[in-house]
N, C-alpha and C positions, 0 to 999 in steps of 0.2 A: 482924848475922847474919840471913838472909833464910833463912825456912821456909815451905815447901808441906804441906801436913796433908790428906790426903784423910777422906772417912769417910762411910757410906752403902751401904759393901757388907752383904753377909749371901748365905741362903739362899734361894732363891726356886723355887717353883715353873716348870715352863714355860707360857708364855703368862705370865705376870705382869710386874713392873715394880720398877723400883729405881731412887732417884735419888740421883748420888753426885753429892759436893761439894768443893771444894776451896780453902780457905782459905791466900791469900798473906800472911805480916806478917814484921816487921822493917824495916830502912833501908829502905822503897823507896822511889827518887822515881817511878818508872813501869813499868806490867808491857805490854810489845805482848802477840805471841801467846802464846793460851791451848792449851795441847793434851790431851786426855786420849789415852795410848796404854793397850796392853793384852797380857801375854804368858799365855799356856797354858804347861804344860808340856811341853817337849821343843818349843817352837815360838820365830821370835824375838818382839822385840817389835815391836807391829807399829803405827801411826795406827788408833787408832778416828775422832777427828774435832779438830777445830781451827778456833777463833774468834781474828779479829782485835778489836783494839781496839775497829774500827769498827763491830765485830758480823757480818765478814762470815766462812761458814762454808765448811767441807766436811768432808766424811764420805767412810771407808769405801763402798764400795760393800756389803759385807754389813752393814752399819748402816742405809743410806741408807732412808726413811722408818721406821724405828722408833726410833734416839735422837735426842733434838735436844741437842744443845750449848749453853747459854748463859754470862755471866757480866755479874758487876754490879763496877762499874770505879770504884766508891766504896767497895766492902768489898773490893774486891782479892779475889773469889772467881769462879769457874769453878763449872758443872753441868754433869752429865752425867741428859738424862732418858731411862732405857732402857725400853722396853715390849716388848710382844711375845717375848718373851724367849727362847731357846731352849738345850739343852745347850751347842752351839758358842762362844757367848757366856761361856762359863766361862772364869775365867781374874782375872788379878791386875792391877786398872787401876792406871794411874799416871796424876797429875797432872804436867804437863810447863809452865813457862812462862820468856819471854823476861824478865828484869826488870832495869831496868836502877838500879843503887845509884849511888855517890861513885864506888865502884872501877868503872862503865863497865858496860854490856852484857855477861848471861852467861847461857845457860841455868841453869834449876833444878828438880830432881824430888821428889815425894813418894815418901815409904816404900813405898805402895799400897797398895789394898784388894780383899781378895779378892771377887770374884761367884764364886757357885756356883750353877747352874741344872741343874734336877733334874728328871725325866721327870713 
């Protein structure tokens, strides 16, 4: 059984910073993309940003220089570094990735964790 676990959210300040994380385990033999996406309330969900295997990225354009995305391909975890931070930015990230097990290629999602950013 393959779980995605976020955690790193909280309350922040605007202008301030938060870095969420997200931990892959169970059967994997290999995870490709890593995505972190992100819903508001009464909005859908939307790509905040996305790393391949190889490390290559893209963001959001309302992110684009303030998170940076990374992941470490031995611990089977993904980050999210968010700075700059602002109300907009509020909302319930999810961990998103490709992994693929015995049973074949399949996306997989975290529970989520809330950001809250506050004037």
């Amino acid at each position: 059984q393959v779980q995605l676990v976020e955690s790193g959210g909280g309350l922040v300040q605007a202008g301030g910073s938060l870095r969420l994380s997200c931990a892959a385990s169970g059967s994997i033999f290999s995870i490709d993309d890593m995505n972190w996406y992100r819903q508001a309330p009464g909005n859908q969900r939307e790509l905040v940003a996305g790393i391949t295997r190889a490390g290559r990225t893209n963001y959001a354009d309302s992110v684009k220089g303030r998170f940076t995305i990374s992941r470490d391909n031995a611990k089977n975890m993904v980050y999210l570094q968010m700075n700059s931070l602002t109300p907009e930015d509020t909302a319930v990230y999810y961990c998103n990735a490709a992994i693929r097990t015995r049973s074949g290629l399949r996306d997989y999602w975290g529970q989520g964790t809330q950001v809250t950013v506050s004037l």
